[in-house]
C-alpha positions as CSV (number, residue, x, y, z in Angstrom):
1,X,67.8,117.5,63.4
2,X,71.3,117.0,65.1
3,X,74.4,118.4,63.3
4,X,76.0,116.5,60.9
5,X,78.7,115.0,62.8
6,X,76.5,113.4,65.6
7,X,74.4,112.1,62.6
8,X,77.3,110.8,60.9
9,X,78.4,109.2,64.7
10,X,74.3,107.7,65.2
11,X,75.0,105.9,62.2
12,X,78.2,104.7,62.7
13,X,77.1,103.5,66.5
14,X,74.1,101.4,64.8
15,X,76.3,100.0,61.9
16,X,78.7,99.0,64.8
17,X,76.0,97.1,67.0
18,X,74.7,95.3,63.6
19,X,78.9,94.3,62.9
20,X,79.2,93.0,66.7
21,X,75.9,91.3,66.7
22,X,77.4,89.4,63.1
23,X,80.5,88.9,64.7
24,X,79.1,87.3,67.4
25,X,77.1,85.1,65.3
26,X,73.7,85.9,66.2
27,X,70.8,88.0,64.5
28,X,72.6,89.9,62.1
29,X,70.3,93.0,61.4
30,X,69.1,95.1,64.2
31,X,65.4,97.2,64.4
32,X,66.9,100.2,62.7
33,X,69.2,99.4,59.8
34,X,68.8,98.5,56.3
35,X,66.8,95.6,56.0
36,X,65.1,96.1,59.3
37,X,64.7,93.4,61.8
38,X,65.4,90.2,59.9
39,X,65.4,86.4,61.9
40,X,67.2,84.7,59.0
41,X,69.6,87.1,57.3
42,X,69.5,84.3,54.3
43,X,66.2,84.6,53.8
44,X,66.0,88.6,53.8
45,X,68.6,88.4,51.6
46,X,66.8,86.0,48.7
47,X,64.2,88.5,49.4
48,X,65.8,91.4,47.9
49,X,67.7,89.6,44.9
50,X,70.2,86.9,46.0
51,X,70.2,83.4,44.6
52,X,70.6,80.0,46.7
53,X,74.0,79.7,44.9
54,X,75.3,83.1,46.1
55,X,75.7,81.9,49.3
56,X,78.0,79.0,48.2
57,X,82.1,79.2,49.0
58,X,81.2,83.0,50.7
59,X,82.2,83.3,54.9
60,X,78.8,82.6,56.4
61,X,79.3,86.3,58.5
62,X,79.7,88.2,55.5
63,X,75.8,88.1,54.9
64,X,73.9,90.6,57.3
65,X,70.8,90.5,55.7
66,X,71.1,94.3,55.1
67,X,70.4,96.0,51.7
68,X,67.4,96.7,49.1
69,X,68.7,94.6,45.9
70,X,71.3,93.0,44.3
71,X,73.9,94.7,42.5
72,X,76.3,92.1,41.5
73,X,73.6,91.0,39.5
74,X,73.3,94.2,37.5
75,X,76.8,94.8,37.5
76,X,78.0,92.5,34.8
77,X,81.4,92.0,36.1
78,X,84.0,90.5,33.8
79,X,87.2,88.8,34.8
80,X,90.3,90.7,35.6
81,X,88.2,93.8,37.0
82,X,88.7,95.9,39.9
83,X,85.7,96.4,42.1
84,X,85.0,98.8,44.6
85,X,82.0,98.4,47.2
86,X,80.7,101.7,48.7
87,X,79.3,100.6,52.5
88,X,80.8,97.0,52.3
89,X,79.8,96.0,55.6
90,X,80.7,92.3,56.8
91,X,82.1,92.3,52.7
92,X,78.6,89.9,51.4
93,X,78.8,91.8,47.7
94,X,82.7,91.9,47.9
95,X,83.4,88.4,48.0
96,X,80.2,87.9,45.4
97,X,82.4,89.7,43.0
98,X,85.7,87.9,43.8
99,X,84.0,85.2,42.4
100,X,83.1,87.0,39.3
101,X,86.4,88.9,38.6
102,X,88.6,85.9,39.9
103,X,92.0,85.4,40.2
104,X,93.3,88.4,38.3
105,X,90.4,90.6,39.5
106,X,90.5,92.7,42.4
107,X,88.2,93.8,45.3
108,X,88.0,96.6,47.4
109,X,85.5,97.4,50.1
110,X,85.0,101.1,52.4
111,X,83.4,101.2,55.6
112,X,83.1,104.1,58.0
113,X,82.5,101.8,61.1
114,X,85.1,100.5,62.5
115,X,83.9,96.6,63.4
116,X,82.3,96.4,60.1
117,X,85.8,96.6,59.0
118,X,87.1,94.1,61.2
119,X,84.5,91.7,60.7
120,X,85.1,92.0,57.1
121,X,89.0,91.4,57.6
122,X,88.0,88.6,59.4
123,X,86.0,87.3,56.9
124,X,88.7,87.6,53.7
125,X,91.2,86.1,56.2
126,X,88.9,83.3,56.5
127,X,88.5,83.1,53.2
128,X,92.3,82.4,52.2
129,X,91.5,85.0,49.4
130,X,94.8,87.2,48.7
131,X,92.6,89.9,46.1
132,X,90.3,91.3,48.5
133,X,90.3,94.2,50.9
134,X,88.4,96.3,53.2
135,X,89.7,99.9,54.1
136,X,88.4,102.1,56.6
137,X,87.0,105.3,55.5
138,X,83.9,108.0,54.4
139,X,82.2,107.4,51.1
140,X,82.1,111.1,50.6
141,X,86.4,110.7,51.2
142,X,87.6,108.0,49.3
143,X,90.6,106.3,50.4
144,X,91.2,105.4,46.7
145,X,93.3,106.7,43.8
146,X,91.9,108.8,41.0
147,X,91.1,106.3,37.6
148,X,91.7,103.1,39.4
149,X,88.5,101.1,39.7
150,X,86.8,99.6,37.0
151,X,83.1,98.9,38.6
152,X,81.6,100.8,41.7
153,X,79.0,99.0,43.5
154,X,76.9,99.2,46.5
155,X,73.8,98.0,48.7
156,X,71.6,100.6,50.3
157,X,74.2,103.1,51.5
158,X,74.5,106.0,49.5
159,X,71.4,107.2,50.8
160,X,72.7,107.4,54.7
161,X,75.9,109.9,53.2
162,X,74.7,113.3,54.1
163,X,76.2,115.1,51.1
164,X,75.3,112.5,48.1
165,X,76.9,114.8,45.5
166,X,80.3,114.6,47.1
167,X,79.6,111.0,47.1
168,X,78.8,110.9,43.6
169,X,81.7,113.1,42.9
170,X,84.0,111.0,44.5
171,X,82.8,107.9,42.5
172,X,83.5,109.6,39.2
173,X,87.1,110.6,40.2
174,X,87.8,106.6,41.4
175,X,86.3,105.3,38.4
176,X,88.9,104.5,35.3
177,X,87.7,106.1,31.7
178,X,84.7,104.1,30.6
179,X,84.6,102.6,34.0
180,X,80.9,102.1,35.3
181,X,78.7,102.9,38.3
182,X,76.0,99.3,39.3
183,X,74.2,100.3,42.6
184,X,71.2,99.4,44.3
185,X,69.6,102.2,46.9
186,X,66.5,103.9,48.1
187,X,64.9,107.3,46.7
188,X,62.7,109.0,47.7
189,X,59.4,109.2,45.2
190,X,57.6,111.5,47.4
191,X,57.7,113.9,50.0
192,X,58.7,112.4,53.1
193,X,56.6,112.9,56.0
194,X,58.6,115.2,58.4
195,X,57.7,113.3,61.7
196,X,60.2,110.6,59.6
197,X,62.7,112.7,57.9
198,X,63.5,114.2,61.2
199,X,63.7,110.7,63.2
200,X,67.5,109.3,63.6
201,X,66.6,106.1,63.9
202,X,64.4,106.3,60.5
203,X,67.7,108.0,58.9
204,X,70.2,104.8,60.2
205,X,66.8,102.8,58.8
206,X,67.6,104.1,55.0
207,X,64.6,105.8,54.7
208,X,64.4,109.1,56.3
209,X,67.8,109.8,54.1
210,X,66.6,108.8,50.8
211,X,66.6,111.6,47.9
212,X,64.3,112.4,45.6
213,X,64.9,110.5,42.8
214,X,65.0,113.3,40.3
215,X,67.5,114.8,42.5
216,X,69.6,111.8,42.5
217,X,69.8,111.5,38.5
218,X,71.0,115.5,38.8
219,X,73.4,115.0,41.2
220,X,75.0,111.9,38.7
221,X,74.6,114.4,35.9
222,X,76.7,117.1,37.8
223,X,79.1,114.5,38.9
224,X,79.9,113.7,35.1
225,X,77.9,110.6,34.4
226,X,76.3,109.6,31.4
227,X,74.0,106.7,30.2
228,X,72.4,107.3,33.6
229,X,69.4,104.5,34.2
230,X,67.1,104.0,36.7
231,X,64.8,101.1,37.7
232,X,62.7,100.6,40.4
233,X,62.7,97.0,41.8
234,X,59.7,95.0,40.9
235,X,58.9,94.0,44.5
236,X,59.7,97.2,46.0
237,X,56.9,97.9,47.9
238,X,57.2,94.1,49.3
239,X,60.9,95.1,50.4
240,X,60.2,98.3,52.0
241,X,57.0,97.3,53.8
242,X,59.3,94.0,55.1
243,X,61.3,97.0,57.3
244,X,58.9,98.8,58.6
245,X,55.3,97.3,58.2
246,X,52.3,99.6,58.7
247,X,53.9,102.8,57.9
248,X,53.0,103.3,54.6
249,X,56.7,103.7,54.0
250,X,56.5,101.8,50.2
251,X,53.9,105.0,50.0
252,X,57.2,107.8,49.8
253,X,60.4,105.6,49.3
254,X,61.2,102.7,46.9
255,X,64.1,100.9,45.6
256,X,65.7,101.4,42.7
257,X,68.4,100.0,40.4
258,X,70.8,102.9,39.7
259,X,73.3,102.6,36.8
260,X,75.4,105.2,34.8
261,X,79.1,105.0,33.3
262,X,82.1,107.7,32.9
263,X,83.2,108.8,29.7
264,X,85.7,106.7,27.7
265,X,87.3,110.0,26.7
């Protein structure tokens, strides 16, 4: 496969079609990014754990139809709390939990690409909300201070980073004592089949980048997490087979709930 760097700049180039495509108002997912090729971005989104009244008081744009689950329903966010979004795309799950934490709570959302960033910006400003922001920048290089955030989420996107233990790393240092990790991703449950794990477009895609999920709970472990759970998603196989039907892909990959907390010490 391609060095890391033109990996990291495939991605990046997708994400940025998918974020012009929004921005323009038309289909909102394209053939090879999480969530696959979607004709209502609403509907793909109820799919994988949104409710009718999620999509209330949000900027229509924010919602992509991208992602494998919902973590601001697993989250349990409380008023007041700070919340950081890994891969926060047009901002859907950031303005979610602006509703949650309110007025004294605080969002922030990373991006690597560019015109998700903008869209996003666009969105908030849209919004009139003053407690919300998007920053440009690498999950594996968090533009955020150590012990700041309260709750890290994120949709779907830790399995595109290329080093997930820096990731995970990262996430522990951000997170305040007793602070608390709510994400929903793809493992891998299998081996992958290599005519996949080498393709670029399978890797933008979220599967061809998914870890074994052993490895995953490991790499939290090493980071410094405890209470580390995870669940797969009881439709799963439905999700997966939605992106890429007749591939068997449900066969190697699955989504998963993924939940752990730092120490309160």
């Amino acid at each position: 496969m391609s060095d890391k760097e033109e990996i990291r700049e495939f991605i990046r180039k997708n994400y940025s079609e998918v974020a012009l495509q929004g921005s323009a108002g038309g289909c909102c997912s394209s053939g090879c990014s999480c969530g696959g090729p979607q004709i209502n971005s609403k509907d793909a989104s109820i799919n994988i754990g949104y409710s009718e009244s999620d999509f209330d008081d949000i900027p229509i744009e924010s919602n992509m139809g991208l992602g494998c689950g919902n973590p601001i329903a697993i989250a349990a966010l409380k008023e007041g709390e700070i919340v950081l979004d890994l891969g926060s795309g047009g901002g859907f799950d950031c303005f979610l939990a602006r509703k949650q934490v309110g007025e004294s709570g605080y969002v922030i959302g990373i991006d690597m690409t560019p015109e998700m960033v903008k869209l996003a910006r666009q969105n908030a400003e849209q919004s009139g909300y003053n407690n919300i922001e998007f920053r440009l920048g690498e999950i594996e290089h968090l533009p955020v201070a150590d012990g700041s955030v309260d709750v890290i989420i994120s949709n779907c996107v830790i399995n595109l980073a290329l080093e997930k233990q820096q990731v995970f790393k990262e996430a522990y240092r951000v997170l305040k004592a007793g602070g608390r990790l709510s994400i929903s991703d793809v493992v891998a449950t299998a081996q992958i089949p290599d005519n996949i794990k080498n393709d670029l477009a399978s890797l933008a895609g979220c599967i061809a980048g998914a870890e074994y999920v052993g490895n995953i709970e490991n790499m939290l472990k090493s980071a410094g997490f405890e209470n580390i759970r995870m669940i797969p998603k009881d439709n799963s196989k439905e999700i997966i087979n939605s992106w890429i039907p007749a591939k068997n892909a449900e066969e190697f990959i699955a989504s998963y709930i993924i939940e752990a907390d730092k120490s309160r010490k």
